[in-house]
N, C-alpha and C positions, 0 to 999 in steps of 0.2 A: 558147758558154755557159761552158766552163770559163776563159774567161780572165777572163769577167767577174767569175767568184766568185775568181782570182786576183786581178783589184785590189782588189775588194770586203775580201777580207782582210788584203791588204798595205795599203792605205787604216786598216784597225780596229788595227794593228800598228803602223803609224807614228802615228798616235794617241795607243796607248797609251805609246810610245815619249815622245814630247812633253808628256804628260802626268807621268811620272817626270824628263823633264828640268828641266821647269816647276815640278814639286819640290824638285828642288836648287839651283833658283835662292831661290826661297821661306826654305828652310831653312838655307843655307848662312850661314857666320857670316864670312867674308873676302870683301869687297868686290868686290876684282880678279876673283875666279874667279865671285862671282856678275853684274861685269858680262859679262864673256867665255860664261857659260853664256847669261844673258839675250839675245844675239848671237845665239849659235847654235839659242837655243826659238824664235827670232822666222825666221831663216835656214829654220831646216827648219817653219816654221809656211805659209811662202807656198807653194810647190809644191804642200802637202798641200791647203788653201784651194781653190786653183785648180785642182788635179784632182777636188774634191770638186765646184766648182762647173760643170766641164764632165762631171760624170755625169747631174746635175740636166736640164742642159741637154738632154743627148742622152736624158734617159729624158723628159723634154717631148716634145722633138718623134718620138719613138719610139712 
């Protein structure tokens, strides 16, 4: 049970993580570092995705 609320929270952290980087992409005014930022919200966007999607899955057949 505690490791669940460990992912559960490491999951809401890199979230919120992606979400301030998702920022600087938005906000930034030079091109190069907003496409290199845009790289890396999308880079750290799938692992997040697909761990969020195999929680779903296992709290289904759970």
């Amino acid at each position: 049970m505690k490791e669940k609320k460990q992912l559960i929270m490491f999951s809401i952290l890199f979230g919120i993580l992606i979400i301030f980087h998702s920022l600087q992409v938005i906000f930034n005014p030079f091109s190069f570092v907003k496409n290199i930022s845009l790289i890396a919200v999308i880079a750290f966007s799938i692992p997040l995705g697909a761990f969020i999607r195999e929680l779903f899955i296992l709290k289904k057949k759970g």
